[in-house]
MARKE-282027 format. One record per residue (C-alpha): residue number from 1; residue in one letter; chain; z, y, x. Coordinates in steps of 0.001 Angstrom, whole numbers, plus 500000, padded with zeros to 6 digits. Layout:
BEGIN
+------+------+-------+--------+--------+--------+
| resi | resn | chain |     up |  north |   east |
+------+------+-------+--------+--------+--------+
|  NUM |    A |     A |      Z |      Y |      X |
...
+------+------+-------+--------+--------+--------+
END
This chain:
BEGIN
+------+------+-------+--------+--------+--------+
| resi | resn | chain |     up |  north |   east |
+------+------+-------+--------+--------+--------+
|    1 |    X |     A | 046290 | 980961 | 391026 |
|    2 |    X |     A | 047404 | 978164 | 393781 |
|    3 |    X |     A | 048194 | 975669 | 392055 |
|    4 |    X |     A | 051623 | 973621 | 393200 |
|    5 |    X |     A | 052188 | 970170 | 393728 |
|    6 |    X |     A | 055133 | 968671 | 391280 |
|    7 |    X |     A | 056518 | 965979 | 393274 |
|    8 |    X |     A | 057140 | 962512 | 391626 |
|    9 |    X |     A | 060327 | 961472 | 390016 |
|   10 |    X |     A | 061933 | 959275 | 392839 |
|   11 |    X |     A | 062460 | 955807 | 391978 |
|   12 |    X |     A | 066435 | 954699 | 392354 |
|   13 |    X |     A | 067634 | 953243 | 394668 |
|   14 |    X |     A | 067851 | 949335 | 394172 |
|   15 |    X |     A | 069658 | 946619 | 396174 |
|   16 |    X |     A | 067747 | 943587 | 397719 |
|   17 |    X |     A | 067604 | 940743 | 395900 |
|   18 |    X |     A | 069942 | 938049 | 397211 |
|   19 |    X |     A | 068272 | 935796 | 399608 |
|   20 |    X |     A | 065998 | 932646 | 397891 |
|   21 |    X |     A | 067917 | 929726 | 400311 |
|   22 |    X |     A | 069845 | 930207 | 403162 |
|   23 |    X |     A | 069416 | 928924 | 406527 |
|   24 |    X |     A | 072531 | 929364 | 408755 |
|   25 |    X |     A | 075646 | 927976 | 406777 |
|   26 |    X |     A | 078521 | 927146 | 408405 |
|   27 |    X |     A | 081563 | 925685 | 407950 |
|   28 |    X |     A | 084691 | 927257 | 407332 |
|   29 |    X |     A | 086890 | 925852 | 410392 |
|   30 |    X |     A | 084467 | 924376 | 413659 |
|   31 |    X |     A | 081368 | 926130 | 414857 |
|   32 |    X |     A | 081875 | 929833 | 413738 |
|   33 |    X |     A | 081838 | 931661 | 416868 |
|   34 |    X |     A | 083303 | 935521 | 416715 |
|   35 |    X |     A | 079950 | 936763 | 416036 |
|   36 |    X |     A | 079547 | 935187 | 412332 |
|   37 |    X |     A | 082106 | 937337 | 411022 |
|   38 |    X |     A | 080762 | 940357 | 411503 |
|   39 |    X |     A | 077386 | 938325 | 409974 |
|   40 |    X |     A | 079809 | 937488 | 406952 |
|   41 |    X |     A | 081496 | 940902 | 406670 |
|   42 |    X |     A | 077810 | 942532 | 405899 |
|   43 |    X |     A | 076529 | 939450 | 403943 |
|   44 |    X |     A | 079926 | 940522 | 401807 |
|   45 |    X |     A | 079497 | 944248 | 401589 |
|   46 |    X |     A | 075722 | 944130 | 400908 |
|   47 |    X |     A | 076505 | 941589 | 397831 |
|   48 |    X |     A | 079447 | 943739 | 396413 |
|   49 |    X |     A | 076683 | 946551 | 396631 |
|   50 |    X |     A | 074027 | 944629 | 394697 |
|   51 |    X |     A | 077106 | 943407 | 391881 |
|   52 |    X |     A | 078371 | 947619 | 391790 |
|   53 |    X |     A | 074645 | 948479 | 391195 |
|   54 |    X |     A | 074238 | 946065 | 388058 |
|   55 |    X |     A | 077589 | 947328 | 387107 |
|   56 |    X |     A | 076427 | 950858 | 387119 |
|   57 |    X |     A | 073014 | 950286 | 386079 |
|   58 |    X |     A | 075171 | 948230 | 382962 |
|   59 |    X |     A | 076884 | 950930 | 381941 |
|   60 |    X |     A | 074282 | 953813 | 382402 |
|   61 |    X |     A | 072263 | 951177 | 379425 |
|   62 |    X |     A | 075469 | 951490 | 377348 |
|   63 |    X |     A | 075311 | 954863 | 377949 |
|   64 |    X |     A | 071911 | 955649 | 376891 |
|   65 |    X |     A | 072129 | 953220 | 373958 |
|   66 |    X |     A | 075057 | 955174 | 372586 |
|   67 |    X |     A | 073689 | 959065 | 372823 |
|   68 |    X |     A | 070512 | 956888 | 371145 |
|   69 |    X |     A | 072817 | 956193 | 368206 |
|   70 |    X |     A | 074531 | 959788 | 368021 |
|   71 |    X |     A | 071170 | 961350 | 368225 |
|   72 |    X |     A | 069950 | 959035 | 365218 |
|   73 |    X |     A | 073061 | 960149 | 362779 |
|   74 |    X |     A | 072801 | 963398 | 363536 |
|   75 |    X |     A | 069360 | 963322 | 362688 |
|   76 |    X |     A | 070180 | 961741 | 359596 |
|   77 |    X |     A | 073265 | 964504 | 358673 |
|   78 |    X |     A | 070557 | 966789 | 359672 |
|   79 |    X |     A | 068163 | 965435 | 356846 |
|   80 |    X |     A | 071068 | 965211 | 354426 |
|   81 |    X |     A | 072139 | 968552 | 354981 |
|   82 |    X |     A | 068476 | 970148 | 354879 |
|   83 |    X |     A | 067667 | 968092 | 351439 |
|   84 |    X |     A | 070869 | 969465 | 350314 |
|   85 |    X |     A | 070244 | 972839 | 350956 |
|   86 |    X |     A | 066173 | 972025 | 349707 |
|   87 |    X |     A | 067601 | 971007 | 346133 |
|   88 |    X |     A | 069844 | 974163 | 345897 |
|   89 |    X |     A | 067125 | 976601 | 346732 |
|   90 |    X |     A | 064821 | 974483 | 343848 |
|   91 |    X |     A | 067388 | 974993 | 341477 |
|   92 |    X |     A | 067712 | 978774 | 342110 |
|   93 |    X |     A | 064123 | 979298 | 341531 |
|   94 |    X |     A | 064025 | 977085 | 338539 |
|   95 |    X |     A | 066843 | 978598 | 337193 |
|   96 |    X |     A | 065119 | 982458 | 338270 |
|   97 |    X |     A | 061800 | 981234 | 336735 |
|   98 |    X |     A | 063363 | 980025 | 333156 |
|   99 |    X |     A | 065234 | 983841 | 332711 |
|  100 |    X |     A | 062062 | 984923 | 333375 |
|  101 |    X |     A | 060015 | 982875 | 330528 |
|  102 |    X |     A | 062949 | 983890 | 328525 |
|  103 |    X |     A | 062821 | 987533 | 329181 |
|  104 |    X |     A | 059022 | 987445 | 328327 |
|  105 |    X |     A | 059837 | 985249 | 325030 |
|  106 |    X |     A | 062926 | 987877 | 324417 |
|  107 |    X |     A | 059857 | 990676 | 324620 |
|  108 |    X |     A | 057030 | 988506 | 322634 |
|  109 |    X |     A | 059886 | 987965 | 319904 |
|  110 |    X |     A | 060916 | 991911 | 319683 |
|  111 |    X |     A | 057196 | 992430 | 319546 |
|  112 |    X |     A | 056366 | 990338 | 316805 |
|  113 |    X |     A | 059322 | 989967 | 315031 |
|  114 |    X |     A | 058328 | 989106 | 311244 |
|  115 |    X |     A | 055978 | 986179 | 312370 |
|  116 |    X |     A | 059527 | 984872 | 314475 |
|  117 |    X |     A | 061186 | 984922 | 311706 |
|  118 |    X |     A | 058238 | 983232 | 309432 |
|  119 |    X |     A | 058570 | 980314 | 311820 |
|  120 |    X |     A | 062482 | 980426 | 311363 |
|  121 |    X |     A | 062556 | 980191 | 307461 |
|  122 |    X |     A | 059748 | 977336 | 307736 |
|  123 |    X |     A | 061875 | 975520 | 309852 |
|  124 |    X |     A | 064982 | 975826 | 307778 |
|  125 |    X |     A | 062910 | 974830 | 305078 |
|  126 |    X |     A | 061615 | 971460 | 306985 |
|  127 |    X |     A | 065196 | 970566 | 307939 |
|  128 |    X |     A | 066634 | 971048 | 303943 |
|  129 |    X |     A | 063809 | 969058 | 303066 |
|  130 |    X |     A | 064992 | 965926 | 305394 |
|  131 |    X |     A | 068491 | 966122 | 303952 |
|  132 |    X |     A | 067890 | 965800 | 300683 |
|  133 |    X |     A | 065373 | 962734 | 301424 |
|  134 |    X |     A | 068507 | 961087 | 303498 |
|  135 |    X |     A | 071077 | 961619 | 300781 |
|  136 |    X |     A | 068386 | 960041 | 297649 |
|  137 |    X |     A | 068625 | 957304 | 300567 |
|  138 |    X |     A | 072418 | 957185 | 300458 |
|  139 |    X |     A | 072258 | 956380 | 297238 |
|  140 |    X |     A | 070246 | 953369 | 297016 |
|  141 |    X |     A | 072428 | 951597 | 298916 |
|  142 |    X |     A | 074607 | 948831 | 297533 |
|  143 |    X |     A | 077573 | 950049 | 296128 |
|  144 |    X |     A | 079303 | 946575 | 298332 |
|  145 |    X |     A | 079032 | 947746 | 301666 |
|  146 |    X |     A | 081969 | 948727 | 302819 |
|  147 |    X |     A | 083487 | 951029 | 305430 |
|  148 |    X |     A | 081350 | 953723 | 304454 |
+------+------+-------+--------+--------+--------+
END
């Protein structure tokens, strides 16, 4: 029941800034004593420090921007795949759910089977009807139309 401390994330390391102005330039050939190159030699390594970092610190961003975009499509393949799979099982229930209204029409039918076929015959009836009205139609057309 002691509870535990969780340290906090460590900030990275970061170079210091290069200086603002600076003070003590020399010249290249009179006044340099043999002291100033050992000034130059860490002015040197401390800038090729601070220009690694921002390389680093460059490509880290690339990096990150890159697994970014990989995560994004595979989240999208992800969604494809899953609305894919989504429409299939839909089908296979529709499809499950019309054999079964079919199965209880097949039993309704077998049940009743002399008011089926009363609907049947009035049907037929309906449809002999409607061709005899289109060919009385046919043949009030002009007799100059051709290509009929």
């Amino acid at each position: 029941e002691k509870t535990v401390p969780i340290p906090e994330k460590l900030n990275e390391w970061a170079p210091r800034p290069p200086p603002e102005f600076v003070r003590d330039v020399m010249g290249s050939s009179a006044g340099a004593g043999s002291g100033e190159f050992h000034v130059y030699r860490h002015l040197r390594r401390r800038e090729y420090q601070r220009q690694d970092f921002m390389d680093a610190m460059a490509e880290k961003q690339r990096l990150d921007e890159e697994f970014q975009k990989k995560l994004e499509r595979n989240k999208i393949v992800a969604e494809e795949q899953t609305a894919k799979r989504r429409r299939k099982r839909q089908k296979l229930k529709e499809k499950k759910l019309q054999a079964k209204k079919n199965k209880l029409e097949q039993k309704k039918q077998e049940k009743e089977p002399d008011q089926s076929q009363e609907r049947v015959s009035s049907e037929d009836d309906e449809e002999d009807s409607k061709e005899e009205e289109e060919k009385e139609d046919d043949a009030e057309e002009p007799s100059f139309v051709m290509g009929r």
